[in-house]
Backbone as CSV, one residue per row, in Angstrom:
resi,resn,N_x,N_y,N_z,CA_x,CA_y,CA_z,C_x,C_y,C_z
1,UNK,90.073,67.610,102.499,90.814,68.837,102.388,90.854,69.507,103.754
2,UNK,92.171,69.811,104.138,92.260,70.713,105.203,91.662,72.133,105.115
3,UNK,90.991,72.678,106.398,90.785,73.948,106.464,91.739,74.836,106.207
4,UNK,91.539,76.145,105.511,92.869,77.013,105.790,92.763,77.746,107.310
5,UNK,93.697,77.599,108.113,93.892,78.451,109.457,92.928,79.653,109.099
6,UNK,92.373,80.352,109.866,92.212,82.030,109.861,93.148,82.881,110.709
7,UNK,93.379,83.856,110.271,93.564,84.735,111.276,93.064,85.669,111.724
8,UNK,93.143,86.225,113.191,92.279,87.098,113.772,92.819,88.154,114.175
9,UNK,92.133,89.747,113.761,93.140,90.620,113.893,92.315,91.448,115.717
10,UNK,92.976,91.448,116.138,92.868,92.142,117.585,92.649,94.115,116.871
11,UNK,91.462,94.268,117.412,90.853,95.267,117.359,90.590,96.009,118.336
12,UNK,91.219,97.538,118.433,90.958,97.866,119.775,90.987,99.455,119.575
13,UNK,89.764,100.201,120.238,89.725,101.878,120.194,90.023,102.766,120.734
14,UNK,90.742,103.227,120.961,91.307,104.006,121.877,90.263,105.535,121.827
15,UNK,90.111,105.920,122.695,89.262,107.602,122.515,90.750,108.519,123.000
16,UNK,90.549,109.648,122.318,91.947,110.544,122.678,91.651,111.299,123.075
17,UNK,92.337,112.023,124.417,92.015,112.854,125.605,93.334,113.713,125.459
18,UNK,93.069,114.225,126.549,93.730,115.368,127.264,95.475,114.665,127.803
19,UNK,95.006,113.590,128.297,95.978,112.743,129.086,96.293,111.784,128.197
20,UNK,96.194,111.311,126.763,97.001,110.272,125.841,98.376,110.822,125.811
21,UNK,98.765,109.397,125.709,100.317,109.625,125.376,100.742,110.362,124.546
22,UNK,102.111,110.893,124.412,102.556,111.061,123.225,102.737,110.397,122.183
23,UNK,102.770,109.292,122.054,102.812,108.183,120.860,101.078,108.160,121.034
24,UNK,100.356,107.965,121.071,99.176,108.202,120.196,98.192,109.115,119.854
25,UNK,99.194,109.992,120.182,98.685,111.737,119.966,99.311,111.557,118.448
26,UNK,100.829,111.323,118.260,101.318,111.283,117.448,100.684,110.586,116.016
27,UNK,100.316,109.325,116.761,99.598,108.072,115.823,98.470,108.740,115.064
28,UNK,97.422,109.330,116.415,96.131,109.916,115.364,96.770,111.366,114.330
29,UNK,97.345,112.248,114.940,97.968,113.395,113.809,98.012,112.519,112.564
30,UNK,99.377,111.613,112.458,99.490,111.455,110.972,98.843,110.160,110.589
31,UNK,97.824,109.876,111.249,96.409,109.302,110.431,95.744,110.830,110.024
32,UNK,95.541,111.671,110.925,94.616,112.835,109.847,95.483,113.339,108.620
33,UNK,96.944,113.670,108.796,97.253,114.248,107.763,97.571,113.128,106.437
34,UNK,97.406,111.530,106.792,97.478,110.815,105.640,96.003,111.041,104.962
35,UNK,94.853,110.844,105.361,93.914,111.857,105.548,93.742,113.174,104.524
36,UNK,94.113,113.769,104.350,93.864,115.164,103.800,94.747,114.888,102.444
37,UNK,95.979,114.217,102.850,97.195,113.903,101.268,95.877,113.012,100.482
38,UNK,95.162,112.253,101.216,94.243,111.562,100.028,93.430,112.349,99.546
39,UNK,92.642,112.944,100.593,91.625,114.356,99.969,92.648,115.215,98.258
40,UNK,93.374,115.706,99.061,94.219,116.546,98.075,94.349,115.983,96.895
41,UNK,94.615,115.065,97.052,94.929,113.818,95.740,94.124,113.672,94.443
42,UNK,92.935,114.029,94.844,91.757,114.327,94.044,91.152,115.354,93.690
43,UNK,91.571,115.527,91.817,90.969,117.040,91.834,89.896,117.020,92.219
44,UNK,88.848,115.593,92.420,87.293,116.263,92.840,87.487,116.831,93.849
45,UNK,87.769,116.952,95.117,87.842,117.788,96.088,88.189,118.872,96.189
46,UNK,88.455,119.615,94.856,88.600,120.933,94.896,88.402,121.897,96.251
47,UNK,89.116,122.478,96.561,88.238,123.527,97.907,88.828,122.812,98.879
48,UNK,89.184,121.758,99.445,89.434,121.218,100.829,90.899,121.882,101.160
49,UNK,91.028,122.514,102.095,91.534,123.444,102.813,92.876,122.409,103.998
50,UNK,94.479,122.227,103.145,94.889,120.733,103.709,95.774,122.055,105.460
51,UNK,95.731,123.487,104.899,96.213,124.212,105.813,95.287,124.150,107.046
52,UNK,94.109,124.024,106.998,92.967,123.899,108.162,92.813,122.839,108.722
53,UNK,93.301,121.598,107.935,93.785,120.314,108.729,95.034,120.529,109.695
54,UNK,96.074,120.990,109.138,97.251,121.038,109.772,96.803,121.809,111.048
55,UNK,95.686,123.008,111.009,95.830,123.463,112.471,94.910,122.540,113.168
56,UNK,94.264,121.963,112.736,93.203,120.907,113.701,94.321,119.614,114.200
57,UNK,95.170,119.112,113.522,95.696,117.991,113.448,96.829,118.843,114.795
58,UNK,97.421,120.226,114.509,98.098,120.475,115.925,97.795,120.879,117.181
59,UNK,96.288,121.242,117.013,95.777,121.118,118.503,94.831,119.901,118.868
60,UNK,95.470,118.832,117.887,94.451,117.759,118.607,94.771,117.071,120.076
61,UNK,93.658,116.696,121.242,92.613,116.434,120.383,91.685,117.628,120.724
62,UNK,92.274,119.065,121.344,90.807,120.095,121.528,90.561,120.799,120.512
63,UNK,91.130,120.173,119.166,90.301,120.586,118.048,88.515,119.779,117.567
64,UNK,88.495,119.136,118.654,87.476,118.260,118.746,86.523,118.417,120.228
65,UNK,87.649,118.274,121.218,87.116,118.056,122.790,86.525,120.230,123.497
66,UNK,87.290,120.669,122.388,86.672,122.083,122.723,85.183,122.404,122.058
67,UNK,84.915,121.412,121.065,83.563,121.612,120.233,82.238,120.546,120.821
68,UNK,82.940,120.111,121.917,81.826,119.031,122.641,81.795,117.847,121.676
69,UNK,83.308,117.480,121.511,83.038,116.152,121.071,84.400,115.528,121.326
70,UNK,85.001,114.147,120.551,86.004,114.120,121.002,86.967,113.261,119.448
71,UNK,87.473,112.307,119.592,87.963,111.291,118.829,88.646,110.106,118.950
72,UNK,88.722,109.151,118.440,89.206,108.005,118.256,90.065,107.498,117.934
73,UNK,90.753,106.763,117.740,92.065,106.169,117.256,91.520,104.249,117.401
74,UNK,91.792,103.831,116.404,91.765,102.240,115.778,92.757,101.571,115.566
75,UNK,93.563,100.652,116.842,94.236,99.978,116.295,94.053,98.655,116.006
76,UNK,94.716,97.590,115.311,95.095,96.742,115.134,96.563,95.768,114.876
77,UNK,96.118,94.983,115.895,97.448,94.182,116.192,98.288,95.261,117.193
78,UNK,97.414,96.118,117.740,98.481,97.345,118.242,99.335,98.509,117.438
79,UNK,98.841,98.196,116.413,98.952,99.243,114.918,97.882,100.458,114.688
80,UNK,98.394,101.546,114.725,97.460,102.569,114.289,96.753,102.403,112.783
81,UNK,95.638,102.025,113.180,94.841,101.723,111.610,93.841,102.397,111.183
82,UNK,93.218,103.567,112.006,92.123,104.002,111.839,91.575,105.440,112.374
83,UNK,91.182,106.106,112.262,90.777,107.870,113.110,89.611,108.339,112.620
84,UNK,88.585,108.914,113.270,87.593,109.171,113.585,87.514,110.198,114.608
85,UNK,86.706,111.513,113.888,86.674,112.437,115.060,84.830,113.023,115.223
86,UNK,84.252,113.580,115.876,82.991,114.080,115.996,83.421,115.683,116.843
87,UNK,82.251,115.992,116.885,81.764,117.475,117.531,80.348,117.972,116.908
88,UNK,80.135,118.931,117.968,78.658,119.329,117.884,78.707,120.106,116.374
89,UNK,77.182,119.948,116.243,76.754,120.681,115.445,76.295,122.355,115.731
90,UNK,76.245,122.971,114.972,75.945,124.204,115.565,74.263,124.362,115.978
91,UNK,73.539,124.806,116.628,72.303,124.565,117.282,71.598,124.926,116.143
92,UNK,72.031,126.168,115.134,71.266,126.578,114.114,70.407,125.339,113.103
93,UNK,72.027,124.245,113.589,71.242,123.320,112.222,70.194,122.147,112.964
94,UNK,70.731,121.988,113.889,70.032,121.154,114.884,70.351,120.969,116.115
95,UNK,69.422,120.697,117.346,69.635,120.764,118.780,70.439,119.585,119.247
96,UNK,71.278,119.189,119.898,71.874,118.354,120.663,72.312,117.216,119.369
97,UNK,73.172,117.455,118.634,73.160,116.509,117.178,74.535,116.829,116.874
98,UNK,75.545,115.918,116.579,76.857,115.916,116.481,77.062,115.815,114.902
99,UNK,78.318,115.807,114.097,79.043,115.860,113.323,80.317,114.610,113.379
100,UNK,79.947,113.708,112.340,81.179,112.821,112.210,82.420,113.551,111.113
101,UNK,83.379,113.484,111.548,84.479,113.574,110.701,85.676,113.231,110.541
102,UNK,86.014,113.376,109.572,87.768,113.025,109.246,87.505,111.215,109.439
103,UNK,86.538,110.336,109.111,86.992,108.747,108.947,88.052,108.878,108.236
104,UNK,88.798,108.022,108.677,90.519,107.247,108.233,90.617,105.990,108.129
105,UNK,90.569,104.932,107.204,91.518,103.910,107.324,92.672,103.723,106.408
106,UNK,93.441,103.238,106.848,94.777,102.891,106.100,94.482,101.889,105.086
107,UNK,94.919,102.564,104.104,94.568,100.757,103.060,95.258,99.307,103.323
108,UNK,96.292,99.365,104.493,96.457,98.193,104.620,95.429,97.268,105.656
109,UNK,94.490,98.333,106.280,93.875,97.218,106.778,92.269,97.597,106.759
110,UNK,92.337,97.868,105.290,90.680,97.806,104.785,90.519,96.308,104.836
111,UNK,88.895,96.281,104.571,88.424,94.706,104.762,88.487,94.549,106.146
112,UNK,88.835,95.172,107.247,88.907,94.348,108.668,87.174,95.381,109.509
113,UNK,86.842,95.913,108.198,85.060,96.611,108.896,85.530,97.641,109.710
114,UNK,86.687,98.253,109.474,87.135,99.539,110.661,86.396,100.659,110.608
115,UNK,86.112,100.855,109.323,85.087,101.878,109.307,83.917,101.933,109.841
116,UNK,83.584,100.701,109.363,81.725,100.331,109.892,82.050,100.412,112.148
117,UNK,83.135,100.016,112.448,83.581,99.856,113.854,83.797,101.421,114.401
118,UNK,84.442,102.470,113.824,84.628,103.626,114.388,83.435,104.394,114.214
119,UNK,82.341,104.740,112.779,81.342,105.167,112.679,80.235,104.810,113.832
120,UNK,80.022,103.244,114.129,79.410,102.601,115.175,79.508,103.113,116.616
121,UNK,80.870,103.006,116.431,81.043,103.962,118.250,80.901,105.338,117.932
122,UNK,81.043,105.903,117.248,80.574,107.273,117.544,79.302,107.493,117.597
123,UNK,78.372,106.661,116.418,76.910,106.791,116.413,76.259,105.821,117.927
124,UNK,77.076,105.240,118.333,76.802,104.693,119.903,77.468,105.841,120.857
125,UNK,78.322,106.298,120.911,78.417,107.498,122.054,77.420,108.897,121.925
126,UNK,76.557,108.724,120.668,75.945,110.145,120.601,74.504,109.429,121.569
127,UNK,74.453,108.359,121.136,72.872,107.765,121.735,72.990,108.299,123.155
128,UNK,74.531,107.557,124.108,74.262,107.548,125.131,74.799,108.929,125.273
129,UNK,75.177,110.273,124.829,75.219,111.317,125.032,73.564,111.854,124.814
130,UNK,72.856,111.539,124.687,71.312,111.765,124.136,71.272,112.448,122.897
131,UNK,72.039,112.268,122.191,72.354,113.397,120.623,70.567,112.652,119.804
132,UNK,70.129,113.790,118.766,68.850,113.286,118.393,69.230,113.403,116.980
133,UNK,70.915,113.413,116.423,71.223,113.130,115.178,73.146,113.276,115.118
134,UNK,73.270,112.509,113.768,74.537,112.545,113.667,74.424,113.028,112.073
135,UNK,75.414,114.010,111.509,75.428,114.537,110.609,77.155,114.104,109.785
136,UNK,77.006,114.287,108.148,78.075,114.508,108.257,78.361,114.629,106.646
137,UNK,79.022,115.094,105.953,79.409,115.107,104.655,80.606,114.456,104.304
138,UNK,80.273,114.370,102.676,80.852,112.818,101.855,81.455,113.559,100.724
139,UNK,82.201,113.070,99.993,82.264,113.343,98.854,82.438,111.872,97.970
140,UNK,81.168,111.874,97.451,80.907,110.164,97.115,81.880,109.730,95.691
141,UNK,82.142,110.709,95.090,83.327,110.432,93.863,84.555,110.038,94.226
142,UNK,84.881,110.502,95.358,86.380,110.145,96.389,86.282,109.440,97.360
143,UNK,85.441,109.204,98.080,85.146,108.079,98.797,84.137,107.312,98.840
144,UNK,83.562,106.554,97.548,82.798,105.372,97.187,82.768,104.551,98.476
145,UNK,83.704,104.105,98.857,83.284,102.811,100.013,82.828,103.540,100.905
146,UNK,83.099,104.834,101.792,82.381,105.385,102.617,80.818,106.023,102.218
147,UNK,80.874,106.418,101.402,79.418,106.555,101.092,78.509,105.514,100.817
148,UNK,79.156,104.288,101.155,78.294,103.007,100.407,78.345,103.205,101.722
149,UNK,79.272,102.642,102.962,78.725,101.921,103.820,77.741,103.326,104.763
150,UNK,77.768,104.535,104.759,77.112,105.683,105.659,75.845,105.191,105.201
151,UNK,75.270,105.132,103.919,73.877,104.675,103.579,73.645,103.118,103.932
152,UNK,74.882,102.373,103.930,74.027,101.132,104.806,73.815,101.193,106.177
153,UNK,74.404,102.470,106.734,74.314,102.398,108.888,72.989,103.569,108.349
154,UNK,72.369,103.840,107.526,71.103,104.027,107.890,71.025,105.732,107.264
155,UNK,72.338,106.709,107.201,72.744,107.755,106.890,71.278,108.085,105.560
156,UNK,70.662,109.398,105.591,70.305,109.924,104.160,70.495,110.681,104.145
157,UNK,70.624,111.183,102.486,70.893,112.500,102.008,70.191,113.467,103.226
158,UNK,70.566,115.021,103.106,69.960,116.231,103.733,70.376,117.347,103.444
159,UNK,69.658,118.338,103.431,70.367,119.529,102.892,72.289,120.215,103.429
160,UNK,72.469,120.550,102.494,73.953,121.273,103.480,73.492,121.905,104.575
161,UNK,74.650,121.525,105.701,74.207,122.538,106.564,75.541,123.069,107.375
162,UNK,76.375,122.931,106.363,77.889,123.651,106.788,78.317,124.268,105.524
163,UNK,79.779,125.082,105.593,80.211,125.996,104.078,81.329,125.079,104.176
164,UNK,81.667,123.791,103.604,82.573,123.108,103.587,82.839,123.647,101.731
165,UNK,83.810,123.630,101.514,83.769,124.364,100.148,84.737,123.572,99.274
166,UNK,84.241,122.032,99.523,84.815,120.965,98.774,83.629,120.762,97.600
167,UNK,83.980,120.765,96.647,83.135,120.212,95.312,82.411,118.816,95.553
168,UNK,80.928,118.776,94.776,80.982,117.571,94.669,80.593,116.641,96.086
169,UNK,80.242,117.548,97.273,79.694,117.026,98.235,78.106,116.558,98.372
170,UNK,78.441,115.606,99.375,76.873,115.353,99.698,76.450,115.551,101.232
171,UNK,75.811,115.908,101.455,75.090,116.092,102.916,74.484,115.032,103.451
172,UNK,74.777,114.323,104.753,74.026,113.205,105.042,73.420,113.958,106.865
173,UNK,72.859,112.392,106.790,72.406,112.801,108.535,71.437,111.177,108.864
174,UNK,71.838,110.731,110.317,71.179,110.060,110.904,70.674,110.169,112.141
175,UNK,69.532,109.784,111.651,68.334,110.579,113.038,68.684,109.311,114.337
176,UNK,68.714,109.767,115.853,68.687,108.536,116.557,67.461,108.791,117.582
């Protein structure tokens, strides 16, 4: 029996600055606002606020790079497939310790580990930023696969430590 061929999808991250193009300024926006239409989608998320996306999503990316952090963009094949953003935490909750947010993948190219790949670099840029944690909230009824894989990169429960006023959340955090 012949092998079946594989194919290999070209994976590549872009971080979004000050100086990205307009086409992938564009790209990450409506990855966040596909993003929030899924949030919305679910009465469990009651409370998620899709007007407070829209202003983050129009000053990106210093809705991120003004909070001491920044974001990502995932493509594949040269396809926008993926978004990921961070920023600090407030000192109250902890010293030098960032905030993951807004993971995105597109369902057409789940299965290619994009998640486990954008979470990774961010929890690798906090190391070499010296961050001594990464924080971040779930809502595990609406996003099952992300809460599976945050507890396999090591993530545990922790108390709230933001007024996110989505139902049904969970508080995580990983110490580095």
């Amino acid at each position: 029996m012949d092998a079946q061929p594989t194919t290999t999808k070209a994976i590549y991250l872009e971080e979004i600055t000050a100086n990205s193009s307009a086409e992938t300024l564009s790209a990450a926006r409506e990855l966040l606002l596909e993003y929030g239409k899924f949030v919305i989608s679910h009465p469990e998320s009651a409370g998620f606020c899709f007007g407070t996306l829209e202003e983050e999503v129009a000053q990106l990316p210093f809705s991120y790079l003004e909070k001491q952090g920044g974001c990502l963009l995932a493509r594949v094949d040269d396809q926008p497939a993926g978004f990921v953003g961070w920023r600090a935490v407030p000192a109250t909750v902890a010293a030098d310790a960032w905030e993951l947010k807004r993971l995105w993948v597109r369902p057409m190219t789940r299965g290619l580990n994009l998640g486990r790949i954008l979470t990774q670099a961010v929890i690798q840029r906090a190391i070499e930023a010296r961050r001594t944690a990464v924080y971040l909230d779930t809502a595990p009824a609406v996003m099952a696969t992300a809460h599976r894989l945050y507890l396999s990169m090591g993530f545990e429960p922790c108390p709230c430590y933001n007024d996110n006023p989505v139902r049904q959340l969970e508080w995580m955090v990983k110490r580095l």
